[in-house]
C-alpha positions as CSV (number, residue, x, y, z in Angstrom):
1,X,8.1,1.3,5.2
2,X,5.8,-0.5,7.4
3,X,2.3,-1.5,7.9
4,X,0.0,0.5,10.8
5,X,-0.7,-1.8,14.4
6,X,-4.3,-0.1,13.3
7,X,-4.6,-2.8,10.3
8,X,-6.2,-6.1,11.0
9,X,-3.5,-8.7,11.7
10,X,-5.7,-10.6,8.2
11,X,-4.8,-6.9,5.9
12,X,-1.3,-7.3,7.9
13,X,-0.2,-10.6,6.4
14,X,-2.0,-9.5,2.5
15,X,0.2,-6.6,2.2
16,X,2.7,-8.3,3.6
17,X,2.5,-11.4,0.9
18,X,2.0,-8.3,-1.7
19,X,5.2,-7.4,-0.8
20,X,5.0,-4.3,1.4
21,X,7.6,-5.3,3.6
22,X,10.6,-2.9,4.8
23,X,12.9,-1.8,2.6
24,X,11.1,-1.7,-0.6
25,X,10.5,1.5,-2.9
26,X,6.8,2.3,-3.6
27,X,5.8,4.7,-6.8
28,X,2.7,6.2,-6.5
29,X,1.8,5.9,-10.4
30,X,-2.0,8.1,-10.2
31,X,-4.4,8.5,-7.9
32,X,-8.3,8.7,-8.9
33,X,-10.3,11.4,-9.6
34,X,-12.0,11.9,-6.3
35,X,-8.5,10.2,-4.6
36,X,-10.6,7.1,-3.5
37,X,-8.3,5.0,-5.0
38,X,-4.6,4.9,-5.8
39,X,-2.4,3.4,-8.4
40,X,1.0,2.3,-6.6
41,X,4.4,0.8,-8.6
42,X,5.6,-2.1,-6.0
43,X,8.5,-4.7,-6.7
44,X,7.7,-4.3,-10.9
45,X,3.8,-4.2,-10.9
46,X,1.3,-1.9,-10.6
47,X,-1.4,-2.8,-7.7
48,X,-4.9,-0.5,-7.0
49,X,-5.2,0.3,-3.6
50,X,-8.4,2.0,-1.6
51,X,-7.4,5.0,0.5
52,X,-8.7,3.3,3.8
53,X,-6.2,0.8,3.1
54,X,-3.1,3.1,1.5
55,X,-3.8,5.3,4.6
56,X,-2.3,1.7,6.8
57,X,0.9,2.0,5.0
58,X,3.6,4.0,6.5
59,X,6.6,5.6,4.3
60,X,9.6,6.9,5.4
């Protein structure tokens, strides 16, 4: 996993602090109804994320 070089260095360090660093498994729990929002499972929370910004995160 890894963060886009398109994100701002300032959304770069948040997800980064979230803990969307490499090696870390990501659940996508639901999405919304129109998929402008989704619901993502990360280190043992759940954590709402726009699709502008779950677009910036990269999944192998």
């Amino acid at each position: 996993m890894g963060i886009s070089e398109k994100a701002s260095l300032k959304l770069r360090r948040r997800l980064l602090e979230l803990g969307f660093t490499r090696g870390q498994v990501v659940k996508l729990d639901r999405k919304s109804l129109l998929s402008h929002a989704f619901l993502v499972e990360l280190r043992g929370y759940v954590l709402s994320l726009k699709r502008e910004i779950a677009s910036l995160i990269m999944v192998d």
